[in-house]
N, C-alpha and C positions, 0 to 999 in steps of 0.2 A: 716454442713459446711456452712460459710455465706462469704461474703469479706467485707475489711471494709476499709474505705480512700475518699483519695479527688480523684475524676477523671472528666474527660472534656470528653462529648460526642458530637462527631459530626455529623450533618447533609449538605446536599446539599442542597441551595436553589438556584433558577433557579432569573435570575437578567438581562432584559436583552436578548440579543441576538446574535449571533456570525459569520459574514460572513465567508464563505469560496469559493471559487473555486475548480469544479473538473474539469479535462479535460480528452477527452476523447481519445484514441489513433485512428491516422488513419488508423492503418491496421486491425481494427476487423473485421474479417471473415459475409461473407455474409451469414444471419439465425441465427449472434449474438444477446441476447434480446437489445442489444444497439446499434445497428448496425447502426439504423438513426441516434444515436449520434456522430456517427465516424469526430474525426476532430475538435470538437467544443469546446466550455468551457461555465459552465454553474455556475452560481453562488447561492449556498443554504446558508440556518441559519438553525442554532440551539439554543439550549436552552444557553446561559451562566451560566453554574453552579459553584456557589459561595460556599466554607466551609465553615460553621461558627461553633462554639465551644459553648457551655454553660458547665461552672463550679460547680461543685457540689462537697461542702464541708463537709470530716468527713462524709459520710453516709456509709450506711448500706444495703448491699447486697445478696437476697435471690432467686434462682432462684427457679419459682413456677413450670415448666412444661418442660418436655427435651422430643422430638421424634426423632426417628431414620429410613429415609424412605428410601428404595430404590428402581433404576427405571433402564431401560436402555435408553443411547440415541445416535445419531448417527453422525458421521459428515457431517458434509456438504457442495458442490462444492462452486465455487462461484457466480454462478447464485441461491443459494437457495435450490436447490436439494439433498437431502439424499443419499451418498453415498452406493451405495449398500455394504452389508457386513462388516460395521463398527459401529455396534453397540458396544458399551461400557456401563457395568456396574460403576454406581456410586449412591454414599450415601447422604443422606440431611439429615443434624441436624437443627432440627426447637428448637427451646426452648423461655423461658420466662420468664423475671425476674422482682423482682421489687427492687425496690428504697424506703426505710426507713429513718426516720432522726437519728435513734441509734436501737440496737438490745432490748432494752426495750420499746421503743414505738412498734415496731415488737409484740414482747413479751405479750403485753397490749391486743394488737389485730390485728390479721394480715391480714388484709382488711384497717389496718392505713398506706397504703403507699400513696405515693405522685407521685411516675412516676412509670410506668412499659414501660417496653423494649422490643423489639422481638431481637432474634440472629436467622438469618437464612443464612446456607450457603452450599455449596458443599463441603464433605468433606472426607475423608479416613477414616473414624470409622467407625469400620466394629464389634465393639460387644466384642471386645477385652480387654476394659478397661471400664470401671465405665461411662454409662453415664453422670451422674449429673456432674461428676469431670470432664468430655473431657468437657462440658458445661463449668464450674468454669476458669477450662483454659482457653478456648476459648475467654471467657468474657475479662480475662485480658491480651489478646494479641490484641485487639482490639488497635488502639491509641487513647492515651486519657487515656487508663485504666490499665497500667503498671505497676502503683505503687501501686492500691490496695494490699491487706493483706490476706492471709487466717485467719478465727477466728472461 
């Protein structure tokens, strides 16, 4: 199984910086960690992250590497602390794909790609379905990549 079409992948690049204000309440309890903030307003930045797109026409889609990990992990208050007794099991799909400019240059030699991709995400695949294929999916639910083709 391969996919095949024109798709736009996109990234975040940081551009830039972005003020905000937080304020803090004056009733935080005494032995809060913010407690000497009580009352104030204090002004942060952040990164401004910008999308940008790059189009990729007519190629050729092979994913080289699909894992399937799991871990537990827990929630947490909001001072940072680990809730006691709320661990949750969940799954990570790592995989890897590459970018070809047609399935015959693939074909020729498959070390001839031009971009390779990582998909990493948290996800509900628990072994039930076809890795490569939850991978194939995945790819093209991505935006940008919708209109791929299976081939």
């Amino acid at each position: 199984m391969a996919l095949q079409g024109t798709f736009t992948k996109y990234n975040e690049i940081e551009s830039g910086t972005i003020d905000y204000e937080v304020t803090y309440p004056d009733d935080l309890p005494e032995g809060h960690t913010l407690y000497d903030k009580r009352g104030t307003t204090e002004t942060h930045q952040e990164p401004n992250r910008v999308k940008v797109g790059t189009e990729y026409v007519d190629k050729y889609i092979v994913v080289k590497m699909a894992s399937l990990n799991s871990g537990y992990g827990a929630d947490y208050n909001l001072e940072g602390q680990p809730i006691s007794g709320t661990f949750n099991k969940y799954y990570y799909t790592n995989a890897q794909y590459r970018v070809y400019d047609s399935a015959e240059s693939r074909s020729l030699w498959p070390n001839n790609y031009f971009e390779e991709f990582e998909l990493d995400q948290e996800t509900n695949q628990t072994g039930s379905q076809d890795l490569i294929d939850f991978v194939y999916t995945k790819i093209k639910e991505q935006e940008g990549f919708e209109n791929l083709i299976d081939v």
